[in-house]
Every structure is written in C-alpha cells, then in structure tokens.
C-alpha positions as CSV (number, residue, x, y, z in Angstrom):
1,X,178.8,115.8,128.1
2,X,180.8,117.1,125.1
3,X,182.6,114.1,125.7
4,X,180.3,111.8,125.2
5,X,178.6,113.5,121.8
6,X,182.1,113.0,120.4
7,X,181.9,109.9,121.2
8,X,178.9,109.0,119.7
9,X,180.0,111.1,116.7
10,X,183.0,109.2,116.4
11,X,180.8,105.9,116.6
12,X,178.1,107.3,114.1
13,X,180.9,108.3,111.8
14,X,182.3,104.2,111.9
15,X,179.1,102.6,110.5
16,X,179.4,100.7,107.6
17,X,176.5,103.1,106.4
18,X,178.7,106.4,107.6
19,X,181.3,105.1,105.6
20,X,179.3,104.0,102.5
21,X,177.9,107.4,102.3
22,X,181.2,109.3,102.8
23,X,183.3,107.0,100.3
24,X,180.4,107.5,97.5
25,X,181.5,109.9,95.1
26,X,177.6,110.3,93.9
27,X,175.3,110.0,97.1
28,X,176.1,112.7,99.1
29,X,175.4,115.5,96.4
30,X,172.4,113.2,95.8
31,X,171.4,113.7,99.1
32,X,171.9,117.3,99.4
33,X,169.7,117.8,96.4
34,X,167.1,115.9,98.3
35,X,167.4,117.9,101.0
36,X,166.7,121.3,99.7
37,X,164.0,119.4,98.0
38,X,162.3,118.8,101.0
39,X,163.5,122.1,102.5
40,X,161.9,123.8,99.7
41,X,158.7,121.7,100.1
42,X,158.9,122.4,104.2
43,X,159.8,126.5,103.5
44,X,157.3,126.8,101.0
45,X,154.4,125.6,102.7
46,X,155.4,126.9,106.2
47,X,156.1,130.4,104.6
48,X,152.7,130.6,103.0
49,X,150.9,129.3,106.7
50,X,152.9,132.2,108.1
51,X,152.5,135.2,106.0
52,X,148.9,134.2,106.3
53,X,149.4,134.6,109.8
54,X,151.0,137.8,109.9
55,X,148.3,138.8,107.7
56,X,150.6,139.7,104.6
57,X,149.2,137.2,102.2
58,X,145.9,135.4,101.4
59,X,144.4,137.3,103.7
60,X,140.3,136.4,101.7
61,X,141.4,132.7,103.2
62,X,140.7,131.3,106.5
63,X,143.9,130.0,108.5
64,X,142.3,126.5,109.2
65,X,141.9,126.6,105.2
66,X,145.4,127.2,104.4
67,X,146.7,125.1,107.1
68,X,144.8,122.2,105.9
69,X,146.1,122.3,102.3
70,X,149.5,123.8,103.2
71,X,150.7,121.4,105.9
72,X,150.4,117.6,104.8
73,X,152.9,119.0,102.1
74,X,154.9,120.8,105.1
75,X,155.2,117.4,107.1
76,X,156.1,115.5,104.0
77,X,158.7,118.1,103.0
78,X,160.0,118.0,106.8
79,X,160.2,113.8,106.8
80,X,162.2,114.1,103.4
81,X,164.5,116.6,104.1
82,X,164.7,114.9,108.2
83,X,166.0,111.8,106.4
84,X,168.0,112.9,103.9
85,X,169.8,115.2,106.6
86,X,170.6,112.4,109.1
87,X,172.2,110.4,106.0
88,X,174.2,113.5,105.2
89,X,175.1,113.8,108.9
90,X,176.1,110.3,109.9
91,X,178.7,110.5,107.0
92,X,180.7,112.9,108.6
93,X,179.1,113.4,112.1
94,X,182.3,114.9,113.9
95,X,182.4,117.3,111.9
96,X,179.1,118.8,111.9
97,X,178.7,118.3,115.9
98,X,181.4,120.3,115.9
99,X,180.5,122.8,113.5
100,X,179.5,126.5,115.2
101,X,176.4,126.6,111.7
102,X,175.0,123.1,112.8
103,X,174.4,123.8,116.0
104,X,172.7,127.1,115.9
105,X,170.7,125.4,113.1
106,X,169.7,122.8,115.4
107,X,169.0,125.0,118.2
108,X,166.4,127.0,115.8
109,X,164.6,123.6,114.3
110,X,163.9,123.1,118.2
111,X,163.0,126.3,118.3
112,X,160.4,126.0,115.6
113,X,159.4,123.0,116.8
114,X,158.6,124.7,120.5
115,X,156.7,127.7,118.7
116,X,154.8,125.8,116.7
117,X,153.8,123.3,120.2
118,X,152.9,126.3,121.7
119,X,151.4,127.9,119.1
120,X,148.8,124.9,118.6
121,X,148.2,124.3,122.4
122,X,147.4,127.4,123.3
123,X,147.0,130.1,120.6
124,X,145.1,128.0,118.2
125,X,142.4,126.7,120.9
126,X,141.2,130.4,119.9
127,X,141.1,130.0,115.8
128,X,137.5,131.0,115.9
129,X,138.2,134.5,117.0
130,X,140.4,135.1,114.2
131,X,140.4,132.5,111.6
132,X,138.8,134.7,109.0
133,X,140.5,137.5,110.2
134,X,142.3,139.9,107.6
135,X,144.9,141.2,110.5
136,X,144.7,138.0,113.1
137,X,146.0,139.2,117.1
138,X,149.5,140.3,118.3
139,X,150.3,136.5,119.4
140,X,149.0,134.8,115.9
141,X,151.7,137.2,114.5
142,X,153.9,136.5,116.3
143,X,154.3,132.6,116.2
144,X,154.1,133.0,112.8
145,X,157.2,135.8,112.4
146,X,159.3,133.4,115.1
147,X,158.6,130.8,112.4
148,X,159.2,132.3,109.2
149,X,162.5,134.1,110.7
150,X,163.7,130.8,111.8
151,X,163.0,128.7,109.1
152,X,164.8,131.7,107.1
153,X,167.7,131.2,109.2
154,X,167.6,127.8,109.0
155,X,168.5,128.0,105.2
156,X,171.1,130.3,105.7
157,X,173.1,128.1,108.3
158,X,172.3,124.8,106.6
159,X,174.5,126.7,103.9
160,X,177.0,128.2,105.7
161,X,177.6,124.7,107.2
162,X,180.3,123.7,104.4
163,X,181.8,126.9,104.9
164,X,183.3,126.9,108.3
165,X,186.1,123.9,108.6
C-alpha cells in the first residue's frame, strides 16, 4: 500500500501543474496565504459553533442560531483552504505523504469530519432539548471540545509541516 501512495505521489508530483506550482517563485507563498485565509475563516467560525457548545460563549444564543450564521462562512473557509491545500500539496506530494505532521494532520481533518457526521446524525436530532440551553448535555460538549482540540491541532501540524525534512 505504501507502495502504491508513492507512486501516486511520484505521479502527482510529475504534472505539468505540480511542476508549474513548484518552479514558481511567487505561487506557492501565494497559496499558503490563502490557506490560512481560509483556515482562519474555517477556525473562526468552527471555534465560535464550539465554545457555544461547550457552553463558554454566547451562551443568550441558541445553537441552531449560531450555527446558521456561523457555518455557510465555515464551509466557504473549508472549500478555500481545501483548494488551496491540494495545490500546495501536488507541488511537492512526496514529500508531504511522507511527512510524520501531514499525516497526523490528515488523520485529525477525518477525525473532525467523523465527529461532526456523528454529531449531526445523532446528537443534533435532539437540538430541542438543549438549543437554548446555557450549559447544553455531556455529549453536545463533547463533540464540540473533540472539534475545537482538533481543529487546534490542526493548525499546529499544518505548521510544523515545513519543519520536519
């Protein structure tokens, strides 16, 4: 399997495209600033759905209200900085499938992704319980601290990334 994702690196990495963006002296940085555009658009958002949820912040707000301002912003943030982070990776994708900071940083976006399909299966069919509530139940809080610690993490990694060669 490793064997193959190397491969497909390695093919990735060969695109006129992949090679266009790695030769550019100007587009890469461009798109990094992009991405923590979007990243700051996708944190910012999320953060403020989920310390509503812990019941830290706007706590005089309902959830569903918050949520419906919050993420149309959160999904735009995600596509921008989803985008901008495939260019980034095809120019150089043997390195980062090989890097230790990528792949725990992708592990955790699935992991958000999981919590948050999990979260709106199940623990939101029961928003009318505690929408309005100051201090929402144990499982509320707890989707939204997995989230916020993730997406916290996220950051982190997604910086340590250039770091470790």
């Amino acid at each position: 399997m490793r064997e193959l994702i190397q491969q497909a690196a390695e093919w990735i990495g060969s695109t006129s495209l992949a090679e266009g963006i790695a030769g550019s002296s100007y587009l890469f940085p461009n798109l990094e600033t992009i991405h923590v555009l979007g990243l700051a658009l996708v944190i910012g958002t999320i953060g403020m759905v989920d310390l509503r949820l812990l019941g830290f912040a706007s706590t005089h707000r309902t959830v569903r209200d918050i949520s419906a301002q919050m993420l149309p912003f959160a999904w735009t943030g995600f596509g921008i900085a989803l985008l901008s982070g495939l260019a980034m990776f095809i120019s150089n994708a043997t390195f980062y499938v090989d890097n230790p900071a990528f792949q725990v940083k992708m592990l955790l976006l699935v992991l958000v992704g999981i919590n948050m399909l999990v979260f709106h299966g199940r623990t939101w069919r029961s928003i009318d319980e505690w929408d309005s509530a100051p201090k929402p139940p144990t499982a509320v809080r707890l989707a939204g601290a997995v989230s916020l610690t993730c997406w916290i993490v996220i950051v982190f990694l997604g910086r340590w990334i250039g770091f470790i060669l």
